[in-house]
C-alpha positions as CSV (number, residue, x, y, z in Angstrom):
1,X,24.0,-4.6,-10.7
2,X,23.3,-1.0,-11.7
3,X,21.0,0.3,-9.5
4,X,18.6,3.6,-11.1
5,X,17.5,6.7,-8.4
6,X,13.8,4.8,-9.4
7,X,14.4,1.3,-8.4
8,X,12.7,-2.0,-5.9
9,X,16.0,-1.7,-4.7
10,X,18.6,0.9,-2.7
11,X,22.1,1.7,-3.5
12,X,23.0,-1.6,-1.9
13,X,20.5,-3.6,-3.5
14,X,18.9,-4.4,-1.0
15,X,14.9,-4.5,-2.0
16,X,12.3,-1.3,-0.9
17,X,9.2,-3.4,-1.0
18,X,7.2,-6.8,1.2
19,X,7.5,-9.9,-0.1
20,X,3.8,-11.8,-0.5
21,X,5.6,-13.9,2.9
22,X,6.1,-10.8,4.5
23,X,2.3,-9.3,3.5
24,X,0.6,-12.8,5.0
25,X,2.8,-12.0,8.2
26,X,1.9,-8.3,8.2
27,X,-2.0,-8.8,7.9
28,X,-1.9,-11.8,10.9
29,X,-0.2,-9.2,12.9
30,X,-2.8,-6.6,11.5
31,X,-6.0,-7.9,12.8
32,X,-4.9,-8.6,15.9
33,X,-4.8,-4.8,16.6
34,X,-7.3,-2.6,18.0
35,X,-10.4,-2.5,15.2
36,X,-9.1,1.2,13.9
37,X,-5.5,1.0,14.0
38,X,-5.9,-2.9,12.0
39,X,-8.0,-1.0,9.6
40,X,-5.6,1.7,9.1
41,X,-2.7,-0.8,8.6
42,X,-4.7,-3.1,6.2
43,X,-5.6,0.2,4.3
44,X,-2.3,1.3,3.5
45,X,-1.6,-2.7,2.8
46,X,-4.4,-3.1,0.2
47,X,-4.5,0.6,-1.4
48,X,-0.8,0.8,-1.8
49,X,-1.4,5.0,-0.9
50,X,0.6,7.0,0.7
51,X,0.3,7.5,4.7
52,X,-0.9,11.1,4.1
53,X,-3.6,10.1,1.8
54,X,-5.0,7.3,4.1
55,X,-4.9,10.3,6.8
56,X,-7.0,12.2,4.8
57,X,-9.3,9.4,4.0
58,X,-13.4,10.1,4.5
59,X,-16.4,8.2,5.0
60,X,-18.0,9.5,2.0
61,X,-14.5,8.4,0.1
62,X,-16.2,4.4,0.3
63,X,-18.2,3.6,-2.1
64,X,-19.4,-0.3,-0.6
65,X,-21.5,-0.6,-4.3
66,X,-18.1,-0.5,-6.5
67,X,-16.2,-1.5,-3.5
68,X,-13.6,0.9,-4.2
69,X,-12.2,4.2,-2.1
70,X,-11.1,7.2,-3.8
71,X,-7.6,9.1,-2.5
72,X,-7.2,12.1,-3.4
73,X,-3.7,12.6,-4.7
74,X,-1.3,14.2,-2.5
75,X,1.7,15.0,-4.5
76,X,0.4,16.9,-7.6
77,X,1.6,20.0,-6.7
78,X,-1.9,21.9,-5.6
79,X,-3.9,20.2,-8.9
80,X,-7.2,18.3,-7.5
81,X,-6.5,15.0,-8.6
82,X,-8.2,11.6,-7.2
83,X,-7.9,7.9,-8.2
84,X,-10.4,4.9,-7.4
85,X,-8.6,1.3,-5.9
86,X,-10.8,-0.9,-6.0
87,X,-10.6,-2.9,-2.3
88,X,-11.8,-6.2,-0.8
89,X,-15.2,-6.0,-0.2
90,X,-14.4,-6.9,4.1
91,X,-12.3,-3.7,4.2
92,X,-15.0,-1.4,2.6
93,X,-18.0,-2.8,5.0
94,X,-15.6,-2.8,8.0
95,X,-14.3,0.9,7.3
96,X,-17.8,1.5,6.7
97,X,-19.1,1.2,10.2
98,X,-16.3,2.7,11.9
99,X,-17.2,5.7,14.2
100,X,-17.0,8.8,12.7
101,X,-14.1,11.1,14.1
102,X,-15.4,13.8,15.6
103,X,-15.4,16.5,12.9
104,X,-17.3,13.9,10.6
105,X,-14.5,14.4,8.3
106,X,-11.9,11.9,8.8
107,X,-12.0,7.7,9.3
108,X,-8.4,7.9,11.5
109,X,-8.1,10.9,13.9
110,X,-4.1,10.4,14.7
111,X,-1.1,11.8,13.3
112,X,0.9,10.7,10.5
113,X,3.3,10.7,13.5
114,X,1.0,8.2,15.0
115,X,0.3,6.1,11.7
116,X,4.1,5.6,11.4
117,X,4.3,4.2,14.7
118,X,1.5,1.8,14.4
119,X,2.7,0.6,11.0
120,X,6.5,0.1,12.5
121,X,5.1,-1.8,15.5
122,X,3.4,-4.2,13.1
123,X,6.2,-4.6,11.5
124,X,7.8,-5.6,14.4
125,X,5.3,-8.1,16.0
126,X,5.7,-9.8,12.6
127,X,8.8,-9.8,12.5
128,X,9.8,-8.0,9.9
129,X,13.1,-5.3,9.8
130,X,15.0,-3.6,7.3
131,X,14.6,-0.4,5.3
132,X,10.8,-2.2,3.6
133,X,9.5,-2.7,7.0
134,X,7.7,0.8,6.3
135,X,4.7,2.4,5.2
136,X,6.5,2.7,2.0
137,X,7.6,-0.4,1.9
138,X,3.8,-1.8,1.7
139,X,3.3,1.0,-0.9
140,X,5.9,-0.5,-3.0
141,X,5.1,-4.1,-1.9
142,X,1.3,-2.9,-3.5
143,X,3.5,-2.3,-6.9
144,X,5.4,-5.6,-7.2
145,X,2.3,-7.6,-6.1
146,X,0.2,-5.9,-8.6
147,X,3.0,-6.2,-11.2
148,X,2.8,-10.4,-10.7
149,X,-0.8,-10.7,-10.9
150,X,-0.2,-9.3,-14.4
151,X,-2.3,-5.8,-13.8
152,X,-1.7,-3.7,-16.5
153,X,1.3,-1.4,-16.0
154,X,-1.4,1.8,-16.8
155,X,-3.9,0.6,-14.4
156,X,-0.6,0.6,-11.5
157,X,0.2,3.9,-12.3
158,X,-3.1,5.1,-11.9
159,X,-3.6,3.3,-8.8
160,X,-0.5,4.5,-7.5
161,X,-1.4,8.5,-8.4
162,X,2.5,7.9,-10.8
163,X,2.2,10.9,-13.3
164,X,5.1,9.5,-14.8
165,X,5.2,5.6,-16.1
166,X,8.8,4.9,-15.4
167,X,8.2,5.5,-11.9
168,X,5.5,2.6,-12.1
169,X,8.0,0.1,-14.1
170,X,10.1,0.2,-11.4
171,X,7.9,-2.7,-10.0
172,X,8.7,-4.9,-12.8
173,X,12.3,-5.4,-11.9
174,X,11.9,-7.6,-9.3
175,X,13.7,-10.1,-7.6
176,X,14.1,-12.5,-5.1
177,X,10.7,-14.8,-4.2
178,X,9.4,-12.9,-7.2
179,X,11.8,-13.6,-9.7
180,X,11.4,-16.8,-8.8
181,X,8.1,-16.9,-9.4
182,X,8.3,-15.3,-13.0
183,X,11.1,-17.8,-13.9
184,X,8.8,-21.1,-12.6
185,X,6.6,-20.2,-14.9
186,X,9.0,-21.1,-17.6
187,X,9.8,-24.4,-16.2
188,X,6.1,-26.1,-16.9
């Protein structure tokens, strides 16, 4: 298998993203963490963003209305860019109510340091290793879940703050429980 420099997959071919087993394990572990750190965790799980953009996440980035949370878009070279995700409606209310930090500015006070940490001992309690047991691995697990619920490739990439949609169609390549579940769907 030819493996591209954008790819589900490493040089190996070994896959870069959770399985929809390995999410169900990763939110049981989730919530039963500390309020804050579960909500951080569940966050990156549901958002698919970036561990820098969840760090940078507000208050006043919630809107509980539209239930959705605006990131603002870390990677675009100094350009002000944001995206809505829509989120389940638990995860806006419960983010919500969390404490302010003490600046007022930000929901998580910690480190990315720290957020890596708390996202790798998840992983662990749940019993889940390899290179996808990371915070990007639940970014990319975001982009093949997305891709099997049939979301519109466009609405991914914007999701995902892609500028680029071969970046995004790297998700649709996938394998595994996935590709299983595609090729079922031919068998009825």
């Amino acid at each position: 298998m030819e493996i591209s420099p954008k790819s589900a997959y490493d040089r190996e071919g070994l896959r870069k993203y959770l399985t929809r087993n390995e999410g169900r394990k990763f939110i049981e572990k989730a919530v039963e963490l500390p309020k804050t750190r579960a909500l951080f965790s569940l966050t990156l799980y549901y958002t698919g963003c970036r561990i820098s953009e969840a760090l940078k996440l507000r208050q006043s980035d919630l809107d509980c209305e539209t239930k959705t949370i605006l990131i603002r878009s870390l990677k675009k070279r100094g350009r002000n860019e944001f995206r809505r995700i829509p989120i389940p409606e638990f995860l806006c209310m419960e983010l919500a109510i969390l404490p302010a930090s003490e600046n007022g500015l930000r929901i998580w006070e910690f480190s990315r340091t720290t957020g890596w940490r708390i996202i790798r001992a998840l992983m662990k309690a749940a019993k889940i290793s390899g290179m996808h047991a990371t915070c990007k691995g639940l970014r990319h697990g975001f982009g093949v879940r997305s891709v099997m619920e049939q979301v519109p490739l466009y609405r991914i990439q914007n999701w995902m703050g892609h500028s680029d949609s071969s970046t995004t169609a790297i998700y649709l390549d996938v394998q595994d429980e996935e590709e299983r579940a595609l090729i079922a769907r031919t068998w009825k």
